[in-house]
Each structure stands twice: as structure tokens, then as C-alpha cells.
N, C-alpha and C positions, 0 to 999 in steps of 0.2 A: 698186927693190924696197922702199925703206924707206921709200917712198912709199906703200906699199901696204898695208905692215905697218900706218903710223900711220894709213893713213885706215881700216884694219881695224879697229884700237886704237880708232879713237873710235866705229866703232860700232858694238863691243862696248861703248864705255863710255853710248852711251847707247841699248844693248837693257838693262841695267843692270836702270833702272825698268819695262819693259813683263817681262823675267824676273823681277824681285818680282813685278810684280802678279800674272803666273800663277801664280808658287808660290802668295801669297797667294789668288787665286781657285779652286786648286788646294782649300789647306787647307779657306779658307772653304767649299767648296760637300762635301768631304769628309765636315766634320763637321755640317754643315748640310742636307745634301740625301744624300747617299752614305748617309751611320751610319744617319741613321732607318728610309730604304729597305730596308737590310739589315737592321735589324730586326725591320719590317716582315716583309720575305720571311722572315725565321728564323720569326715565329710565326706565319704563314700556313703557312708548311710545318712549322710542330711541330700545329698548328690541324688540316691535313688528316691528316697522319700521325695523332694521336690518332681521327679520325675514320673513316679505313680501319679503323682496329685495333678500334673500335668496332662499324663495321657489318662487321667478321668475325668479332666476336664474337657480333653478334645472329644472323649471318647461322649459325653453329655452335650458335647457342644453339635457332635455328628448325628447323637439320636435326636436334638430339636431338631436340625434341618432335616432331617430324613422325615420327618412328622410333619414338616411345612413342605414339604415339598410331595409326600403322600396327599396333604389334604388341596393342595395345589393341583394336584393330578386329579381327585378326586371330582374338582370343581371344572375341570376342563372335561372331562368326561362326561357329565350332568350335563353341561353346556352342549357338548357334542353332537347327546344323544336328544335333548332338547328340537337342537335343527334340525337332525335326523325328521323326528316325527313330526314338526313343523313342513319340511318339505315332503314327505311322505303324505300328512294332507293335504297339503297342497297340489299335492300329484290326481291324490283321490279327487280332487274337489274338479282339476282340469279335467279327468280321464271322464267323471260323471257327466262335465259341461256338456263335452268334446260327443258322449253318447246321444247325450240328450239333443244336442244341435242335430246328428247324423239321424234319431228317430224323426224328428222333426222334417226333416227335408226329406226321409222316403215315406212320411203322413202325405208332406204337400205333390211329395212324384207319384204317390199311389193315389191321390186323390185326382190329382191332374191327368193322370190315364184314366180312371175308369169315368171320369168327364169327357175324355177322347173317345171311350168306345162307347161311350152310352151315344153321343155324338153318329159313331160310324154308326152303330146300330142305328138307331131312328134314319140315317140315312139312308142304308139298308133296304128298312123298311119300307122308305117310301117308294124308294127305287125297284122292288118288288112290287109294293101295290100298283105304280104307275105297270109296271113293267104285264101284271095280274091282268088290270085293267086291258092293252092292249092284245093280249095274248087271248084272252077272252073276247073280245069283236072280232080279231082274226076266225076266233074257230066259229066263230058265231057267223059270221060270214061264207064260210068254207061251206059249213052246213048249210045253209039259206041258198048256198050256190050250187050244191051238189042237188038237193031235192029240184030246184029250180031246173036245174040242166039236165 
């Protein structure tokens, strides 16, 4: 057994150098390849994180405007349709005028003819009765001349 011990003993004592060299390629590559990488990845990920935070800001910054500019639209449209039916009664209100004038002048055209033929009529009239009147001495005549003759 103490055989075993020493020949363990010796090589532990000459893993010695191959355990420096690892701690030391250990260390070496730690501070040489390890640290930079890590800080590397630190501002790669402070790099994205600043960059999410960014495009959630524009991305909040694009839904207010899209929100101002919906209710923008909204209020132009209101307005729109406002005219709209402003000038739409206004339409109705000339179209009514524009009727009302046109009943009115064929009241005063149909009034002013049947004043024209009540007019020829009485005219007519009398122009027959004179007309009655002489047509009647004629024949009255005619007769008074025929028994006569």
C-alpha cells in the first residue's frame, strides 16, 4: 500500500505542472476571451434593451397620433356632414320657395284667363243678344211683308 501511496505521490507531483498550466490557461483565457465576451453580451443586451424601449416608445408615440388624427378625421366628417344637411335644407327650403312662387303665378295666369273669358263670354253674349235682337225684326219683317204682299 505504500507503494501505491508513493507512486500516487509522484503523480500528483507531476500533475503539478499540467494543474498550473490550467489554472493558468484558466486565468489567461478568463481575462482574455471570457471578460471581453461578457462585456460584449452586457452591451449588446443594454444595445437591445435600450432599443425595445425605444421602438415602444415610438411604437406609443404612433398610437397617440393615430388617436389624434382618428378623432381629427372624426371631427371633419361631423363637420362635413353638418354642410351637407345645412345645404341640403337649404335646397329644400329654395326648391319649396321656387314651387310656391311657380303655384302662385299660374293662381294669377289661371285667374287672369278665366277674367279673359268670363270677359269674351259676356261679350259673346251680348253680341248674340244684339245679334238675337236684329235677326228677330228681320224675320218679323219678312213675315209682315210676305202676308202683306
Amino acid at each position: 500500500m505504500d507503494a501505491t501511496l508513493h507512486a500516487l505521490g509522484g503523480i500528483l507531483l507531476r500533475a503539478i505542472p499540467t494543474v498550473l498550466l490550467v489554472i493558468l490557461l484558466h486565468l489567461y483565457l478568463k481575462g482574455m476571451f471570457f471578460g471581453p465576451l461578457r462585456n460584449v453580451l452586457k452591451q449588446r443586451e443594454a444595445a437591445t434593451k435600450g432599443a425595445r424601449e425605444a421602438a415602444e416608445a415610438s411604437a406609443k408615440r404612433a398610437a397617440d397620433k393615430t388617436a389624434e388624427y382618428e378623432a381629427a378625421l372624426q371631427q371633419a366628417r361631423a363637420g362635413m356632414y353638418r354642410e351637407q344637411e345645412e345645404a341640403r335644407r337649404k335646397w329644400l327650403a329654395d326648391q319649396a320657395r321656387v314651387i310656391e312662387e311657380a303655384r302662385a303665378h299660374s293662381h294669377e295666369t289661371l285667374h287672369g284667363a278665366q277674367g279673359s273669358i268670363e270677359a269674351e263670354a259676356a261679350a259673346a253674349k251680348r253680341d248674340l243678344e244684339e245679334q238675337s235682337a236684329d235677326l228677330a225684326e228681320r224675320i218679323s219683317r219678312l213675315v209682315l211683308e210676305g202676308r202683306a204682299g
